[in-house]
C-alpha positions as CSV (number, residue, x, y, z in Angstrom):
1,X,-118.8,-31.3,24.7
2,X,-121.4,-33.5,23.5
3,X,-120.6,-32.5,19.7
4,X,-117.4,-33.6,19.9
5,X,-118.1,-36.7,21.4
6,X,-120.7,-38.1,18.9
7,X,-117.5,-36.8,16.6
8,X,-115.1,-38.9,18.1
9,X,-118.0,-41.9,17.4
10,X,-118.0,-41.2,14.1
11,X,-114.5,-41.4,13.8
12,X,-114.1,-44.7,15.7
13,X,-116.8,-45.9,13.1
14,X,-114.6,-44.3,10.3
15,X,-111.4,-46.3,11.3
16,X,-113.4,-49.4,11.9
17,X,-114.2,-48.9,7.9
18,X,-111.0,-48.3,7.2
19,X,-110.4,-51.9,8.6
20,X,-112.5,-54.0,7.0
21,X,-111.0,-51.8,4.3
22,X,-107.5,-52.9,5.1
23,X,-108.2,-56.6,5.6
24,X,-110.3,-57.3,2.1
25,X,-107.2,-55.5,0.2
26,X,-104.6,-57.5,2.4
27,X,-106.6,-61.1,1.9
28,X,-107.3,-60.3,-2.0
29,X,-103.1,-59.4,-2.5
30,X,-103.0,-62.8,-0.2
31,X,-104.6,-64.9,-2.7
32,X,-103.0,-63.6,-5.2
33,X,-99.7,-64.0,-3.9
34,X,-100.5,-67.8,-3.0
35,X,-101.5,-68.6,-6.3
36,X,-98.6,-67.1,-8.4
37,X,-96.1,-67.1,-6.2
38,X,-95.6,-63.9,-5.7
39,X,-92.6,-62.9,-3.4
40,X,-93.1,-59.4,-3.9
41,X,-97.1,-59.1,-3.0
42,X,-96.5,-61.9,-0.1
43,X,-94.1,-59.6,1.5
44,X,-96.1,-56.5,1.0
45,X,-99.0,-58.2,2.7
46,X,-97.2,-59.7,5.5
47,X,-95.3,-55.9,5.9
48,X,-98.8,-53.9,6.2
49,X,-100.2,-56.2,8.8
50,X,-98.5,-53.2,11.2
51,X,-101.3,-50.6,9.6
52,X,-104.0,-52.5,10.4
53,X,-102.1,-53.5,14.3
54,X,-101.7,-49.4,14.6
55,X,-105.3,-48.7,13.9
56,X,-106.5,-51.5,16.1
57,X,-104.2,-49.6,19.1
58,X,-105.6,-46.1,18.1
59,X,-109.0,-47.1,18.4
60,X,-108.7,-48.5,21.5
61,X,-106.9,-45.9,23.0
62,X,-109.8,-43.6,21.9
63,X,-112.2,-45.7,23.1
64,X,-110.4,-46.1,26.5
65,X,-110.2,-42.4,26.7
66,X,-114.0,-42.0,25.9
67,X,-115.1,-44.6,28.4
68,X,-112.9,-42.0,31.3
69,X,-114.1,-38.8,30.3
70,X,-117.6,-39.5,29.3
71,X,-118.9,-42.4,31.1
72,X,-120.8,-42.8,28.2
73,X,-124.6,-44.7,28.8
74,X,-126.9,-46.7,26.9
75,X,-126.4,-47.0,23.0
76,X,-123.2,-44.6,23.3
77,X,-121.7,-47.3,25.8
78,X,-122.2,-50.0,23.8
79,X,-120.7,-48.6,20.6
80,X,-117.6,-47.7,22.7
81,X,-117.3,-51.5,24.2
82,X,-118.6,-52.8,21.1
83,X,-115.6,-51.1,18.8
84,X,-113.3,-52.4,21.1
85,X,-114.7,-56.0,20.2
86,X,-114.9,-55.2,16.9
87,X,-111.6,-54.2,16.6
88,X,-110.1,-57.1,17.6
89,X,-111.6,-59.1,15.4
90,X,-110.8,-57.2,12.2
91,X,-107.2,-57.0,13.2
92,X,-107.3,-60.7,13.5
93,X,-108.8,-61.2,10.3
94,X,-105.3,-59.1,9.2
95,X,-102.6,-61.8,11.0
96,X,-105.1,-65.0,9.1
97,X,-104.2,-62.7,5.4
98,X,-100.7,-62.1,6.8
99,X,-100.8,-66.1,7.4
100,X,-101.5,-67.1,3.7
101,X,-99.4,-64.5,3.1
102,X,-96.4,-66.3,4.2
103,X,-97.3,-69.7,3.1
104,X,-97.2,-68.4,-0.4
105,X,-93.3,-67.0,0.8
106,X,-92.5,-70.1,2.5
107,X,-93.3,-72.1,-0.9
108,X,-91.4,-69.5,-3.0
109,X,-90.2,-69.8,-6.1
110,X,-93.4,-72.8,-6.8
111,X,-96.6,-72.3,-5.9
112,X,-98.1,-73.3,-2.6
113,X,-101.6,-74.2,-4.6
114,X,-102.0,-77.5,-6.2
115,X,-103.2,-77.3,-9.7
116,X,-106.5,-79.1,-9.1
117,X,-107.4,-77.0,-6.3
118,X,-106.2,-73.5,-7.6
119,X,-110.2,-73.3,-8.4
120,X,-111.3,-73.8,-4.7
121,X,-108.9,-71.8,-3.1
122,X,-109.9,-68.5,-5.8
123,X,-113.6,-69.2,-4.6
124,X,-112.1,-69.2,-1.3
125,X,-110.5,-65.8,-1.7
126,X,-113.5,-64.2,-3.4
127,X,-115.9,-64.9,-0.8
128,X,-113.6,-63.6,1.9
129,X,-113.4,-60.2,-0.4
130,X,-117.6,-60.4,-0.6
131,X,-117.8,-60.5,2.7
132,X,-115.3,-58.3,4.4
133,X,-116.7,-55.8,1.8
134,X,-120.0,-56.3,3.1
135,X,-118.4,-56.1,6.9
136,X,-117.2,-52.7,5.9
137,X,-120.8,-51.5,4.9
138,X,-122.5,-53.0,7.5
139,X,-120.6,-51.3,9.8
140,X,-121.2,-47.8,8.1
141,X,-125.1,-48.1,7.5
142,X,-125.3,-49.8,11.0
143,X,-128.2,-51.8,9.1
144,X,-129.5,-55.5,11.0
145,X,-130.5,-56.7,8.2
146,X,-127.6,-56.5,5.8
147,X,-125.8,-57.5,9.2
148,X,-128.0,-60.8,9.3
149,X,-127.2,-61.8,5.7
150,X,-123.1,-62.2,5.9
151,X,-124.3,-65.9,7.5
152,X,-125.3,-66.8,4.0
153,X,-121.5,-65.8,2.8
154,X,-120.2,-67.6,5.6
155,X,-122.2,-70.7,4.8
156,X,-120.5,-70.2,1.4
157,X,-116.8,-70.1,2.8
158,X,-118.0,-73.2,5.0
159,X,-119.0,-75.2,2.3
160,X,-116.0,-74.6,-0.1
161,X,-113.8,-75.1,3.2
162,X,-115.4,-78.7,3.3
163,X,-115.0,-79.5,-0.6
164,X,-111.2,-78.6,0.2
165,X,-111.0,-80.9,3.1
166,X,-113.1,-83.7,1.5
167,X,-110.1,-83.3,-1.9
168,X,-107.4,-83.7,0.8
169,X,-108.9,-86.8,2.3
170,X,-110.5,-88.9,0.0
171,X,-107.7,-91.1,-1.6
172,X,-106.8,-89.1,-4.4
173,X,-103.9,-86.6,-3.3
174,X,-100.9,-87.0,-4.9
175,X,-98.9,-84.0,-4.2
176,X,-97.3,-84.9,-0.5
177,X,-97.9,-84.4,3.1
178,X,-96.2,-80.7,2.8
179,X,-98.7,-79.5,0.4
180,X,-101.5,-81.3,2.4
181,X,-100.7,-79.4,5.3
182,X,-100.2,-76.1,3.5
183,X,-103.5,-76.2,2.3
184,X,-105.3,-77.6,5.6
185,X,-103.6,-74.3,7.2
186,X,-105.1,-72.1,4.5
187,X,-108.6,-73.5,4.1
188,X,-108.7,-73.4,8.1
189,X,-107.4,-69.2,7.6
190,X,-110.2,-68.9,5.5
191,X,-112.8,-70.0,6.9
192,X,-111.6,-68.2,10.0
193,X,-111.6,-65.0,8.1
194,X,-114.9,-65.3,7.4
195,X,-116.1,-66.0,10.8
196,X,-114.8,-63.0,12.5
197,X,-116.2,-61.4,9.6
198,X,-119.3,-62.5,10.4
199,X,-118.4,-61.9,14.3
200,X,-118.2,-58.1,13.4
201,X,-122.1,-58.0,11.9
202,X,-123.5,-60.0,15.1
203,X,-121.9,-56.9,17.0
204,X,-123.2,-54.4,15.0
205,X,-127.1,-56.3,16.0
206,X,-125.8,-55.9,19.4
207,X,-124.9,-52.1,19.2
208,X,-128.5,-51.7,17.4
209,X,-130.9,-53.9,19.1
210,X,-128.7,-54.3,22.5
211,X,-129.8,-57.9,22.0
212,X,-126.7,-60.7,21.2
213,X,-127.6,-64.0,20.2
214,X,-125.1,-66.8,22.5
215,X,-126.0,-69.1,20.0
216,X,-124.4,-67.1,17.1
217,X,-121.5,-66.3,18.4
218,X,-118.1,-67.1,16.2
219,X,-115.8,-65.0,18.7
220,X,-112.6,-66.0,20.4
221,X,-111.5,-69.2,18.5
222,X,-108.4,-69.8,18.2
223,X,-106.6,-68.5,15.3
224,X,-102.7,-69.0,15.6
225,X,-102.8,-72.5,15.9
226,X,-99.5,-74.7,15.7
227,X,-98.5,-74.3,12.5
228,X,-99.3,-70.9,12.1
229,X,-96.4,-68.9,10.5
């Protein structure tokens, strides 16, 4: 009985992978959809938000059905609860890539990016691949210290976040109000991306140490925000 519960761990560990897995490939076709204007790779992304939704549902249910016939205690517990949490925030980081997603469709057959700040939002893209990929083996090594490290990404995606906002503000703009609020909708995706990114590693210190930091916490923000689409 016991073996085939520390199985069904491992495979709520698996699908948790498999979803920072999901999300890196959906924000990376994202990006690239927004900056060529790419109807075909928006829709795609927009379409397999529902894989990442299903797994999010199967792991719960699992979970749910562990926490019933187990009662697990201790460390088990908290990698059951702590999924749950986890799970929610990589599904979320799905709907913000599904959101870029369709401002690249909604801006079809021109691009949604500006020319002079194509550069910031590529940045912005490859840091939210760097550091879902580091989600994904964070999760799989269940190692603190690699955990601790996605703030330093995160400080990156914050920083290029604020060059985008400062190029929006400061005078120079010349490409409307649509575009300005196009892009002020996908910097803020972004960044949000990356914070439940880095939501997901101060878990994982959780399920190891059994210690959570208040003062760290990125959780529970709100993500679709008027003008979400």
């Amino acid at each position: 009985m016991r073996n085939a519960f520390h199985e069904d761990l491992d495979t709520i560990s698996d699908q948790l992978v498999e979803m920072t897995r999901l999300a890196g490939s959906a924000m990376a076709r994202a990006t690239t959809a927004l900056l060529d204007a790419d109807i075909q790779l928006a829709e795609s992304v927009i379409d397999a938000d529902k894989e990442l939704d299903r797994l999010r549902e199967d792991l719960d249910a699992l979970s749910i059905d562990l926490l019933a016939r187990q009662q697990p205690v201790a460390t088990d517990l908290r990698m059951v609860v702590t999924s749950m949490r986890m799970s929610a925030d990589l599904e979320r980081m799905g709907d913000l890539a599904r959101h870029v997603a369709k401002v690249a469709r909604l801006r079809y057959p021109e691009s949604a990016v500006p020319a002079d700040i194509r550069a910031t939002i590529l940045q912005m893209g490859q840091v939210a691949e760097r550091i879902v990929a580091k989600c994904g083996q964070v999760i799989a090594a269940k190692d603190v210290e690699d955990a601790k490290t996605l703030e330093r990404d995160d400080d990156a995606m914050d920083e290029l976040h604020r060059t985008l906002f400062s190029h929006l503000i400061d005078g120079t703009w010349k490409h409307g109000t649509e575009a300005a609020v196009d892009m002020t909708l996908v910097g803020r995706y972004y960044e949000r991306f990356a914070d439940h990114a880095v939501s997901v590693a101060h878990r994982v210190v959780y399920l190891v140490t059994g210690e959570w930091d208040v003062a760290e916490d990125h959780e529970d923000q709100e993500d679709r925000a008027p003008g979400a689409r």
